[in-house]
C-alpha positions in Angstrom: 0.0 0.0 0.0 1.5 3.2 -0.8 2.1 6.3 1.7 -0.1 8.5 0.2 -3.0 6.5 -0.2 -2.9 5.9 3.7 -2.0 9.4 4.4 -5.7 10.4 2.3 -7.2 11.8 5.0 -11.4 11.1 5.8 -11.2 7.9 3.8 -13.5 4.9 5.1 -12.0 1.6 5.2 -14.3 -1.7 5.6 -11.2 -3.9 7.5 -12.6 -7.7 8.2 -10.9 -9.5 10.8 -9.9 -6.6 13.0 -9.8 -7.7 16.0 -6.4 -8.9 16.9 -3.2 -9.0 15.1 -2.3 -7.2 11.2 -5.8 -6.3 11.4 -6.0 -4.6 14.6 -2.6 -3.2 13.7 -4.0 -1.5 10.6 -7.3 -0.4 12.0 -4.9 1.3 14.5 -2.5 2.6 11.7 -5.5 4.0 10.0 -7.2 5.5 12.6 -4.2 7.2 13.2 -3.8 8.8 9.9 -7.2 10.0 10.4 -9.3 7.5 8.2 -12.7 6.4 9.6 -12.8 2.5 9.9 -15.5 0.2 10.4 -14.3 -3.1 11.6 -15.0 -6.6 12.1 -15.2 -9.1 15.1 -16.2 -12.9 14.5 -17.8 -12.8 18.1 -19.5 -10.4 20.5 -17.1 -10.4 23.0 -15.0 -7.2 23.7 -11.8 -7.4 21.9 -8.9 -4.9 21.3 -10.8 -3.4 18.5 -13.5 -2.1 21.1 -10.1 -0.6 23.0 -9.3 1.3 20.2 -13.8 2.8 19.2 -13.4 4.0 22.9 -9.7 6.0 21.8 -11.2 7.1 18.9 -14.8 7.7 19.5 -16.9 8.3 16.8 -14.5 7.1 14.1 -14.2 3.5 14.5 -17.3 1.2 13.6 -17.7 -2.5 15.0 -19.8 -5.1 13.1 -19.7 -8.9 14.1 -19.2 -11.4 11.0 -18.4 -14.6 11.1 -17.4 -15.2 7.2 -17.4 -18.5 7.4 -21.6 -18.3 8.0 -23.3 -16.9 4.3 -26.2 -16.0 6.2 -23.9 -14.0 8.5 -21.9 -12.3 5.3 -25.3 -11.7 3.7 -26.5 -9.9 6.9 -23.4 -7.7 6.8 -24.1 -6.8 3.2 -27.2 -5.7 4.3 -26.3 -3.7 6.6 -23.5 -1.9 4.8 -26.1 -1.4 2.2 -25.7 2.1 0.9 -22.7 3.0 1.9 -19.2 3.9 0.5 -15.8 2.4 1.3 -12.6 4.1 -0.4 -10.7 0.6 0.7 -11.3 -2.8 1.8 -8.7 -5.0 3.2 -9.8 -8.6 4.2 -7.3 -10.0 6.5 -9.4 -13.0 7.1 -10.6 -16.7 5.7 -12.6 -19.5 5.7 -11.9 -23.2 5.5 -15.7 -25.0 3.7 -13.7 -28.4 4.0 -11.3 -30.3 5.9 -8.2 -30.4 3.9 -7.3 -34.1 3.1 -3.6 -34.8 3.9 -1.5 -36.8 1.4 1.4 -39.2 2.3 4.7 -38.0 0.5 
């Protein structure tokens, strides 16, 4: 990602998987640089991510997903409906099947 397009300021990034690690790390950066972020927890629990709404109130945006669950992604999309992200970064997966392991 280049410096200027993270030093944009009042750009909206949609980050999924933000609650701990790169993600939570970039929501952080971002925030920092003055982007508003809206962010994504697989649970309800409070996480890091809720840390860092409560630093920068107002600016930071919690959804829950589970991306794994289509129903879930589909609920997200619905409530996103309408609005406009200048970035979206997905620093998360999911596994539909057990990977088979093969003797070498």
């Amino acid at each position: 990602m280049s410096a200027s397009v993270l030093n944009t300021p009042s750009g909206t990034i949609l980050l999924i998987g933000a609650s701990r690690g790169l993600g939570l790390a970039m929501a952080a950066e971002f925030l920092k640089k003055g982007w508003n972020v809206v962010g994504t927890v697989r649970s309800s629990g409070r996480t890091k991510l809720h840390d860092l709404a409560d630093e920068f109130e107002g600016r930071l945006e919690i959804e829950t997903v589970d991306i794994c669950e289509p129903d879930q992604v589909a609920a997200l999309r619905d409530r996103l409906s309408g609005r406009v992200f200048d970035m979206l970064f997905v620093n998360a997966g999911c596994q539909t099947t057990r990977l088979k392991r093969s003797r070498m």
